[in-house]
C-alpha positions as CSV (number, residue, x, y, z in Angstrom):
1,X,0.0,0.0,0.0
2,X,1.1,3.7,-0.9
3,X,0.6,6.9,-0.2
4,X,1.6,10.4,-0.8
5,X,3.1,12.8,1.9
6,X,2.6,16.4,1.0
7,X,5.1,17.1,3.6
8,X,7.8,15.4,1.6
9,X,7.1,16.8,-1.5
10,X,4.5,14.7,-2.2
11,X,6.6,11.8,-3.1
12,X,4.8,8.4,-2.9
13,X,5.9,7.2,0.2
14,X,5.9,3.4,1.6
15,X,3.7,2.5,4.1
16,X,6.0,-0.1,5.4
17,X,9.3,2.3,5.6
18,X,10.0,3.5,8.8
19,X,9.7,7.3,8.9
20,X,13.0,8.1,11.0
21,X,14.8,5.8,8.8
22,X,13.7,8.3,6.0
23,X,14.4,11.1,7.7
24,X,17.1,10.9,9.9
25,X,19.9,13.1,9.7
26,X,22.0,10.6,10.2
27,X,20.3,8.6,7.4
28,X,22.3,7.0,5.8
29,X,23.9,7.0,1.7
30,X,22.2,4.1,-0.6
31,X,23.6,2.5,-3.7
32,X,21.2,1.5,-6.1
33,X,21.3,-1.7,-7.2
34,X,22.2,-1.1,-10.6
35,X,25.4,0.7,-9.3
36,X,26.3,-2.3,-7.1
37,X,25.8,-4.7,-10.0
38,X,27.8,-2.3,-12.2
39,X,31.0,-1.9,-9.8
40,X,30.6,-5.9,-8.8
41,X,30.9,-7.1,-12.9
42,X,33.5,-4.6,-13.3
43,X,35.4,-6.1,-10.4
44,X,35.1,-9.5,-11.6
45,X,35.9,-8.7,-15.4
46,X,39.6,-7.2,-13.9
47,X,40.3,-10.0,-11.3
48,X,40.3,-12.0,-14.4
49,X,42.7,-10.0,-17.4
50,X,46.2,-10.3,-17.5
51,X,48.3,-7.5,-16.6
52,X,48.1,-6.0,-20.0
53,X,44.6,-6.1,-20.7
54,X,44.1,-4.9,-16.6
55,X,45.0,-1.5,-17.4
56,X,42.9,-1.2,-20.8
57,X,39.7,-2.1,-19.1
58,X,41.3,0.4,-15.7
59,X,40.9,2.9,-18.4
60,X,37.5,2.1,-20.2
61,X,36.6,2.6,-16.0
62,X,38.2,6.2,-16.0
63,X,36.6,7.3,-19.2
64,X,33.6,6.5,-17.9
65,X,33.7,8.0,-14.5
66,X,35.2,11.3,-16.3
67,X,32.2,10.8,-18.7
68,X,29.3,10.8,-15.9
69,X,31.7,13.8,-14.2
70,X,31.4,15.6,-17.6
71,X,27.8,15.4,-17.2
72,X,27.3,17.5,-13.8
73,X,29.7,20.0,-14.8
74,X,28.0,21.0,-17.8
75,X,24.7,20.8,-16.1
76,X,24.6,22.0,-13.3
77,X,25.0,25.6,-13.5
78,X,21.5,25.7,-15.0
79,X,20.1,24.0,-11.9
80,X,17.9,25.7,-9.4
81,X,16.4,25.2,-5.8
82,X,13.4,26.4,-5.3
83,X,12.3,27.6,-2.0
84,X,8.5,28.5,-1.3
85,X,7.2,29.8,1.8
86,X,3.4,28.1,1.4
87,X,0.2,26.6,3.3
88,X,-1.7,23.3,2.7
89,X,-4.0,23.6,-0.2
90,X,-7.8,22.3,-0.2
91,X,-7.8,23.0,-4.2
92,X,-9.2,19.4,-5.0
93,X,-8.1,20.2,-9.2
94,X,-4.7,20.3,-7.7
95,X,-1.8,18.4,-9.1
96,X,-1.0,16.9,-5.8
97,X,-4.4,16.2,-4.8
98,X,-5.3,14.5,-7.3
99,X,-2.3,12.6,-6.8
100,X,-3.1,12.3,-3.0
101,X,-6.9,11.3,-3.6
102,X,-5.5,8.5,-5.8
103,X,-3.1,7.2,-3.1
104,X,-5.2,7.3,-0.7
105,X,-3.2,9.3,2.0
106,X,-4.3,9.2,5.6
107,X,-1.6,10.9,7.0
108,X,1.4,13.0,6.5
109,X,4.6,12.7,8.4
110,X,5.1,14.2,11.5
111,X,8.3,15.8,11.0
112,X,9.6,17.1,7.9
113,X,13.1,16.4,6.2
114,X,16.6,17.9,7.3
115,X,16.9,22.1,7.3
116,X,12.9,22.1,5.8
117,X,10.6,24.4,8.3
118,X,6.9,23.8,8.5
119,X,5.4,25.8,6.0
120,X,7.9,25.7,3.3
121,X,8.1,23.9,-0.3
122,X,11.6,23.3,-1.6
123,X,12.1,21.4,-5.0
124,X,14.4,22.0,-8.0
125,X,14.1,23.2,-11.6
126,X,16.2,24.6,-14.2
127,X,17.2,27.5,-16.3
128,X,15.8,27.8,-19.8
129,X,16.5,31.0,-21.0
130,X,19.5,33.5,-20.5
131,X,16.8,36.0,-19.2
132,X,16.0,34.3,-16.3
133,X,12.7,31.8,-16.8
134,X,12.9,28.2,-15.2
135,X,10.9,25.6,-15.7
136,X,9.7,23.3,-12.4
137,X,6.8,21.3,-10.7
138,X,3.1,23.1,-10.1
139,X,3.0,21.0,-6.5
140,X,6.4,22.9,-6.0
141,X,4.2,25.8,-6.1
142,X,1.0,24.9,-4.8
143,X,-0.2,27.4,-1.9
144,X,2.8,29.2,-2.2
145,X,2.9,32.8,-1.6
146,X,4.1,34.5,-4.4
147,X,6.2,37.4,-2.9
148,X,8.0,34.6,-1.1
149,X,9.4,32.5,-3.6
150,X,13.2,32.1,-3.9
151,X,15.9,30.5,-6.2
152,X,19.7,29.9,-5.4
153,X,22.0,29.0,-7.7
154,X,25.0,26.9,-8.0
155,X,27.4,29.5,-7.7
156,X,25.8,30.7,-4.1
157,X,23.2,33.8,-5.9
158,X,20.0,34.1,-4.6
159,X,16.8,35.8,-6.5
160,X,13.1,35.9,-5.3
161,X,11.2,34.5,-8.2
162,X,7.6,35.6,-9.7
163,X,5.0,32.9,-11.2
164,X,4.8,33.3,-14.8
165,X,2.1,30.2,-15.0
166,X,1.2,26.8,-14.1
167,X,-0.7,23.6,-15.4
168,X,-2.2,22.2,-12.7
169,X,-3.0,19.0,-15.0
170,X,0.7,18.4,-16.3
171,X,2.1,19.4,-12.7
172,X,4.3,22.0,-14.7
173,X,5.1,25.5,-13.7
174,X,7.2,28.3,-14.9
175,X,9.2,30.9,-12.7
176,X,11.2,34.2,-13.9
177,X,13.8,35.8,-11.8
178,X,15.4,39.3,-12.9
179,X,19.1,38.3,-14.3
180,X,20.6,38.4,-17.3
181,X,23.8,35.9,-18.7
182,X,22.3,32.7,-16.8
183,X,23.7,29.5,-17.8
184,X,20.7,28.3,-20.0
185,X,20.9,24.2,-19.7
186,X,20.4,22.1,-23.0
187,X,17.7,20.5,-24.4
188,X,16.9,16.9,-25.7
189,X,14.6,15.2,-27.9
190,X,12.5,12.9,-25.4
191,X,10.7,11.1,-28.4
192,X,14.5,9.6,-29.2
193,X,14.9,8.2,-25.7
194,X,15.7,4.3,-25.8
195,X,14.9,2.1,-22.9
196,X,18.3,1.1,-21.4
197,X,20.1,4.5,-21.8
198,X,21.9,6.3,-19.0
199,X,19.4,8.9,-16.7
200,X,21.1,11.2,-14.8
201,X,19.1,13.3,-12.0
202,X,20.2,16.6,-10.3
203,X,18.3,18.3,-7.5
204,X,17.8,18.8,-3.8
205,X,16.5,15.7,-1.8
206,X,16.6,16.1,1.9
207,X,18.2,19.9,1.3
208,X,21.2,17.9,0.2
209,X,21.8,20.2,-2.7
210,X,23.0,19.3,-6.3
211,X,22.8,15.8,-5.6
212,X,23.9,14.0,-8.5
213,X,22.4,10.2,-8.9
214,X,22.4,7.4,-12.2
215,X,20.7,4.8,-13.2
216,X,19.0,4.1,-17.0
217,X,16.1,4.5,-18.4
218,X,13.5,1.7,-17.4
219,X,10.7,2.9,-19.3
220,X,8.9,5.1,-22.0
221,X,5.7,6.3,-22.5
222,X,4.1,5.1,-19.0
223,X,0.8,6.3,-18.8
224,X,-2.4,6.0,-16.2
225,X,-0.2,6.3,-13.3
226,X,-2.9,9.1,-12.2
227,X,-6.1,7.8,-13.0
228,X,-7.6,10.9,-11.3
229,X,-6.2,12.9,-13.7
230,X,-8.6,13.3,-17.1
231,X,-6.1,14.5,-18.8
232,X,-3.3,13.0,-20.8
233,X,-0.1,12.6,-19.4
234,X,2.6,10.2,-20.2
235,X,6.2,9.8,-18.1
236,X,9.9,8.3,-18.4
237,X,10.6,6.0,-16.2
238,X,14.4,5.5,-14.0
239,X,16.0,4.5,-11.7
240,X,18.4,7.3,-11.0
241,X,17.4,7.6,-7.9
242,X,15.0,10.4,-7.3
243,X,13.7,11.2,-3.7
244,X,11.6,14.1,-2.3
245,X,13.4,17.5,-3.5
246,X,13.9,16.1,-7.0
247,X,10.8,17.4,-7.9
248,X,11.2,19.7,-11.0
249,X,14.8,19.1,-11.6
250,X,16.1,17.6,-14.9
251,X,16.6,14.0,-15.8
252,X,19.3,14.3,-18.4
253,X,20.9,11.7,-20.7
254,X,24.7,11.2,-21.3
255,X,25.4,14.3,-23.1
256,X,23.7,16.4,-20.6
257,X,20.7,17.0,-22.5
258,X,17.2,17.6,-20.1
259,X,15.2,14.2,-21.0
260,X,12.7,15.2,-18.4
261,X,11.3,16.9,-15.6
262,X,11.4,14.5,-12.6
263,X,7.7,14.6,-10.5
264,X,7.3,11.9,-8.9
265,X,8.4,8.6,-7.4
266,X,7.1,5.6,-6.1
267,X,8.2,4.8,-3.0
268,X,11.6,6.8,-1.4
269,X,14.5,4.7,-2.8
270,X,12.9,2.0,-4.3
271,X,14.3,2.4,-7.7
272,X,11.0,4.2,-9.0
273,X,11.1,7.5,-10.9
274,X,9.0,9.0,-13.3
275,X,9.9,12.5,-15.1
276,X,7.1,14.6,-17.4
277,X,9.1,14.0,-21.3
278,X,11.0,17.1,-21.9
279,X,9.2,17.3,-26.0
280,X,5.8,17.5,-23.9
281,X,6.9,20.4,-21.2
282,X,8.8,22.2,-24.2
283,X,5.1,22.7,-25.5
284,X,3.7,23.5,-22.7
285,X,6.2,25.9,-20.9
286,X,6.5,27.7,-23.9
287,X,2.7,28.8,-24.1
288,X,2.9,29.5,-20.4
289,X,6.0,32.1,-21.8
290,X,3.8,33.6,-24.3
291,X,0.1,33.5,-22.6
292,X,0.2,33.3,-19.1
293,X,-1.5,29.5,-19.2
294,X,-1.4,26.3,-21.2
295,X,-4.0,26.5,-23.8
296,X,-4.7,23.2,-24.1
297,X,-6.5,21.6,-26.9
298,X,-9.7,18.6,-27.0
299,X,-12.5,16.7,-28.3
300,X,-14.5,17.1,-25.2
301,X,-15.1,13.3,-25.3
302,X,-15.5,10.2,-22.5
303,X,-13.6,7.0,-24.3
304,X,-12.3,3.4,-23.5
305,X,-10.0,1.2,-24.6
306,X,-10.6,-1.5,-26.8
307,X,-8.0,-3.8,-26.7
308,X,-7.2,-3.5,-23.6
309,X,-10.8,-3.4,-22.1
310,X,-12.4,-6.6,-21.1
311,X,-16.2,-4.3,-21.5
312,X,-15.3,-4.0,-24.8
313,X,-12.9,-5.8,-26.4
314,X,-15.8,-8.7,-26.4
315,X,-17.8,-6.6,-28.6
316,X,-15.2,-5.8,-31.3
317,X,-13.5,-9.2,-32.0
318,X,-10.3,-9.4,-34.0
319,X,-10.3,-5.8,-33.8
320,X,-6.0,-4.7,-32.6
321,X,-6.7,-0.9,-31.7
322,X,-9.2,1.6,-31.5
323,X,-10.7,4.2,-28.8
324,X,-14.2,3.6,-27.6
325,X,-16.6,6.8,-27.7
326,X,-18.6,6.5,-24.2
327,X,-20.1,10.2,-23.7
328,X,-19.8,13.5,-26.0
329,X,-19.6,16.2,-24.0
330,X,-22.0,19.1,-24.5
331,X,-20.8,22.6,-25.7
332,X,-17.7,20.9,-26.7
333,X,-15.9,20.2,-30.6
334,X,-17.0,17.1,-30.6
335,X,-20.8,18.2,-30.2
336,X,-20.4,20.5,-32.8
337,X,-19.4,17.5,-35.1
338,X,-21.2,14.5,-36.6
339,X,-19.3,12.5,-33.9
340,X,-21.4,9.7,-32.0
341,X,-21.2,8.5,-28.9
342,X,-20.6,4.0,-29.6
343,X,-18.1,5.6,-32.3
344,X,-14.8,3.9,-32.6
345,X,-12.0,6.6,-33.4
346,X,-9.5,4.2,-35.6
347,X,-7.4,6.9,-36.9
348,X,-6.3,10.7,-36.1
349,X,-5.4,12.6,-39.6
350,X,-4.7,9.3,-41.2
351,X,-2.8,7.9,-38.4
352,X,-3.8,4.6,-36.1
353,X,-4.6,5.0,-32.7
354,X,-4.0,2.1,-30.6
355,X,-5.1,3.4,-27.5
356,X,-6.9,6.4,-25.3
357,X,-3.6,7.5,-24.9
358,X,-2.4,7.6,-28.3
359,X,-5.4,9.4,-29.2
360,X,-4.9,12.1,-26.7
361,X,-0.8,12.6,-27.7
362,X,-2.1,13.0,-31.2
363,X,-4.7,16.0,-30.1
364,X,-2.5,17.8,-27.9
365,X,-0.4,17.8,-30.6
366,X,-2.8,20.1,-32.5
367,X,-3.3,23.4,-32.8
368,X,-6.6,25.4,-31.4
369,X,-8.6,25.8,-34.7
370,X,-7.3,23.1,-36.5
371,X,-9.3,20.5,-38.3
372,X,-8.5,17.3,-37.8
373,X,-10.0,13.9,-39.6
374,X,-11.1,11.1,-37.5
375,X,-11.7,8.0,-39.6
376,X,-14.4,6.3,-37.4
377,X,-15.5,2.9,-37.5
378,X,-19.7,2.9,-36.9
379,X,-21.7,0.1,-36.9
380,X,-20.3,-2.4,-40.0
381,X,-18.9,0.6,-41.9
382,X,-15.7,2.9,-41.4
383,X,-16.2,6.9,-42.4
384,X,-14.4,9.7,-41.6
385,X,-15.7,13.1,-39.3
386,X,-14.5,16.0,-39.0
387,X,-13.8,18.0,-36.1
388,X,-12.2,21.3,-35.3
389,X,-10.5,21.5,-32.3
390,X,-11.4,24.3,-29.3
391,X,-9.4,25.4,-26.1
392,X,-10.8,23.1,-23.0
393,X,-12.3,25.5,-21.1
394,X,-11.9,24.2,-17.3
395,X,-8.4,23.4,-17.9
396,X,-8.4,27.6,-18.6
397,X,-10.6,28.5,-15.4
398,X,-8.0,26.1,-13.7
399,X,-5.1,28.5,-14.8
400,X,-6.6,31.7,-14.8
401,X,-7.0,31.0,-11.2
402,X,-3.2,31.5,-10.7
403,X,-3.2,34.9,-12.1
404,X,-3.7,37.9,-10.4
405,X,-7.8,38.6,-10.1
406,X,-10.2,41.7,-10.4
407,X,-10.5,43.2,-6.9
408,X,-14.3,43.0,-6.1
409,X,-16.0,43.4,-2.7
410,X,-15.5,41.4,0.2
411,X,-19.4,40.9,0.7
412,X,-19.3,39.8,-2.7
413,X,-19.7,35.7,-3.1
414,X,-18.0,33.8,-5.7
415,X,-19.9,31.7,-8.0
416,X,-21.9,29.3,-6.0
417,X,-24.7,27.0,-6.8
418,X,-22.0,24.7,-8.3
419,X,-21.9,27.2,-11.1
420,X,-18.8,28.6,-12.6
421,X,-18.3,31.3,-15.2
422,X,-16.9,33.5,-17.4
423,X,-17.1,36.9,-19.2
424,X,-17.8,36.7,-22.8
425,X,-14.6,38.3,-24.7
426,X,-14.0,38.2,-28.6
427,X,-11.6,35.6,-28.3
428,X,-13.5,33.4,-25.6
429,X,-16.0,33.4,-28.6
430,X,-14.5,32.6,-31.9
431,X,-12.8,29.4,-29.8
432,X,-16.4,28.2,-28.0
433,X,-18.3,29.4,-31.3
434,X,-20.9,31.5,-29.2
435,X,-24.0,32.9,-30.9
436,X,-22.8,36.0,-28.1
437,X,-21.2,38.7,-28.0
438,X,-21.8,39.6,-24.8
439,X,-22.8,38.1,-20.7
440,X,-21.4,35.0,-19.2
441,X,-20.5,31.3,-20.1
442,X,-20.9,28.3,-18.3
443,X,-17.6,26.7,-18.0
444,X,-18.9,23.8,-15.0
445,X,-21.6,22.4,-14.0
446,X,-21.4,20.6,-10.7
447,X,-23.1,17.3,-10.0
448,X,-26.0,17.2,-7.8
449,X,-26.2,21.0,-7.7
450,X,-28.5,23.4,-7.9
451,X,-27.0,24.4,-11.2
452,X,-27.6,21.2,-12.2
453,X,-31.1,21.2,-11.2
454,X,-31.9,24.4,-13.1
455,X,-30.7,22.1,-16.0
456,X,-27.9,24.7,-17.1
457,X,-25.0,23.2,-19.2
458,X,-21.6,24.0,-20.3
459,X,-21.8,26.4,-23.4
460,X,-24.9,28.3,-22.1
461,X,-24.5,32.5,-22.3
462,X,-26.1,33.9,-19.2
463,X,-27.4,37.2,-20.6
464,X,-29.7,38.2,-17.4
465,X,-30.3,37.7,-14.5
466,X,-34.1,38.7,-13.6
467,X,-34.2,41.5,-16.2
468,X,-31.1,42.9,-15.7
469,X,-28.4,42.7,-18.0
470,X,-25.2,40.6,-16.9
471,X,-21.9,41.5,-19.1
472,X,-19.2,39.9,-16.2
473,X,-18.7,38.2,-13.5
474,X,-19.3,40.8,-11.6
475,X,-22.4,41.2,-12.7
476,X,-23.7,38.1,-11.9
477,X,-22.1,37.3,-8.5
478,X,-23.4,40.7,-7.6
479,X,-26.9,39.6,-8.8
480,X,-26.4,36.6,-6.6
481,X,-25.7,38.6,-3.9
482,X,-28.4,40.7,-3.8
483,X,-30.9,37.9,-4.3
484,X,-30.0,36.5,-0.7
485,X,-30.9,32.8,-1.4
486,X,-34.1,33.9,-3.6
487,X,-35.0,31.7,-6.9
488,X,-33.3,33.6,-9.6
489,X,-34.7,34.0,-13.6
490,X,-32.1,33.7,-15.9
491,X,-32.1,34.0,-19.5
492,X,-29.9,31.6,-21.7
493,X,-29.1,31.7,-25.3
494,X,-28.1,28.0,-25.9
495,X,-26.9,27.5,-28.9
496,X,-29.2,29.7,-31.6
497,X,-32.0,29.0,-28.6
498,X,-32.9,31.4,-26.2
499,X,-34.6,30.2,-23.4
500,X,-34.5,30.9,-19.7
501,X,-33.6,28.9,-16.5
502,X,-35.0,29.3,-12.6
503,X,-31.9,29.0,-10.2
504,X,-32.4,28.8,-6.8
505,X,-29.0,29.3,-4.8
């Protein structure tokens, strides 16, 4: 049994292990057991060569150790720790909730790893740009206070950081300090990544800083590790070892090339790593440059397995791939297409998709606007629909959460009726294809709400609220406000259909 200790960085922790083991500061240094195995046939190769050939494999030894030492001197200047003076967060969309919820912790630890305070994150990351942005973990983040965030380097400098943007769903968040000249560390190509190929990890477990650990590549393309998580995510496994600290540091490869961000592990020292593929957090660090957020593309669709799935596979016999269409989602791309819900998506602009997964790479790969051809297989007969593909809109409320907010007054609720919003701008729009110009749009719908009780649904443009005109937020929480738990008339354009919905709060 696992579970996830917010208090260490929210590494998956082992039940079994015995917490001042972990923690001690007398704990102490581990060898993994590839390194063992490594130094024992090395041993035994030498015992066994003449003189001659003795020193020949002495030096294959030293190029090697000069190799790894090669490594951490050309990366580590471009690694950072992260310090973040923070609170526990109740967010339940969090990254390390979700991660929590799915591990089922019941408990944190009760004391917190060598020179870390209660109330303070630490984690790593590292340096993309001369300029100063860095690249980490969101749960590095999470709660933080954003006037107390602080990055040291290697050569002793210190610089308090500002959050440029997170996404909460790929646990990624970007940070910019104020310097200029920073050692900007080099990227790799994580789609090339062979199973079997040196990982190297640099970061800060326990506040031991610039630890530098290897193992290889155990794994690529892991996936469902966070069934919690809707979205797609996919992760390189090592065994470098990686323990709590790591988090947002860079798993790099032989050359000193950034693989991966390291995130999470399963169990401390157990040989378990996972880091987000560096080709994936290129895309999305890079948007959260430019926009603030991750603007993250989608069908808006519920799908299975085939293969795989022992509910399905049964009804598709001989069939070797394939993604199972269980739900459209309303006011999404995919219900604005011909799209039906028992389709089975085969291919993705003329390319197979084995798998849920595969089918979710190839869409993130996409661009918002672009139309993309799903060749379908319906009833006894294949066909091809197309859809054009739209910004997911909770993944945006999500991030625009992070940014800094309109100040409204305190007597002013948020939202509530398990109802969330947002103002109507041009762009908001043209990417949700609004017959509106103006008001608010449903973004969520809570279950078993009175939301859902009035029957609203994501997509519908809240023009008033009993006669008078809503064009923001504002408006509408302000309308909510005055109505003091009073049913509320409000009037919908769904679609070309305007119609009109009682809430009552």
């Amino acid at each position: 049994m696992h579970f996830l200790c917010q208090k260490c960085q929210f590494a998956v922790c082992d039940l079994k292990t015995q917490h001042a083991t972990v923690f001690s500061r007398t704990m102490k240094p581990t060898i993994s057991l590839f390194t063992l195995a490594l130094v024992t046939a090395f041993g035994a190769v030498v015992s066994d060569l003449p003189a001659q050939q003795n020193s020949t494999a002495a030096d294959w030894a030293r190029g090697l150790s000069n190799a790894f030492a090669d490594v951490y001197e050309k990366v580590s200047s471009s690694v950072v720790v992260i310090e973040v003076e923070s609170a526990p967060t109740a967010d339940p969309q969090s990254s390390a909730q979700m991660l929590q919820n799915f591990f089922q912790d019941p408990s944190g630890f009760d004391s917190l790893p060598p020179g870390m305070t209660p109330g303070a994150n630490q984690g790593s990351g590292f340096i993309m740009t001369s300029d100063g942005y860095i690249l980490t973990n969101n749960h590095v983040l999470e709660g933080g206070d954003r006037g107390q965030v602080r990055v040291t380097l290697l050569d002793g400098r210190e610089f308090p950081a500002s959050i440029v943007g997170v996404d909460p769903s790929s646990d990624l968040a970007v940070i910019k300090v104020e310097a200029n000249d920073l050692p900007v560390i080099e990227m790799g190509d994580s789609d090339k990544v062979r199973v079997g190929e040196f990982a190297f990890a640099i970061g800060a477990p326990y506040d031991l800083r610039y630890t530098f650990t290897f193992g290889i590549v155990g794994a690529t393309g892991r996936t469902k590790l966070v069934p919690t998580n809707p979205d797609y995510e996919e992760y390189i496994q090592t065994d470098a070892s990686i323990n709590p600290g790591n988090s947002g540091g860079p798993l790099v490869d032989i050359d000193g090339r950034v693989i991966g961000v390291n995130t999470m592990i399963n169990g401390v020292n157990r040989g378990l790593g996972f880091a987000i593929p560096i080709n994936i957090a290129k895309k999305i660090a890079s948007q959260i440059v430019e926009n603030g957020r991750f603007i993250r593309p989608w069908l808006g669709i519920s799908i299975e397995d085939i293969v795989e799935n022992p509910n399905r596979s049964p009804q598709f016999p001989g069939m070797t791939g394939g993604v199972f269409v269980r739900e459209i989602q309303p006011g999404t791309p995919a219900a604005r297409s011909e799209l039906q819900p028992g389709d089975v998506i085969l291919k993705v602009d003329g390319r197979e998709v084995r798998n849920s997964s595969e089918l979710q790479k190839s869409i993130l790969a996409t661009e918002i606007g672009q139309d993309v051809q799903l060749e379908v297989l319906r009833g006894n007969r294949t066909q091809t629909v197309k859809v054009r593909i739209a910004e997911r809109i909770d993944g945006l409320i999500r991030a625009a959460n992070q940014q800094p907010r309109p100040q409204l007054n305190r007597n002013m609720p948020q939202p509530t009726a398990g109802l969330e919003i947002k103002t109507i701008t041009p762009d908001l729009a043209t990417l949700m294809e609004l017959q509106a110009d103006q008001g608010v749009v449903v973004t969520n719908v809570e279950n078993s709400s009175p939301a859902q009780t009035a029957q609203l649904q994501v997509g519908d443009v809240i023009t008033a609220v009993n006669e008078q005109a809503v064009r923001s937020e504002e408006d509408f929480m302000a309308a909510l406000a005055n109505a003091k738990g009073r049913a509320l008339m409000l009037n919908i354009n769904r679609g070309s259909v305007k119609t009109f919905a009682i809430l009552k709060p």
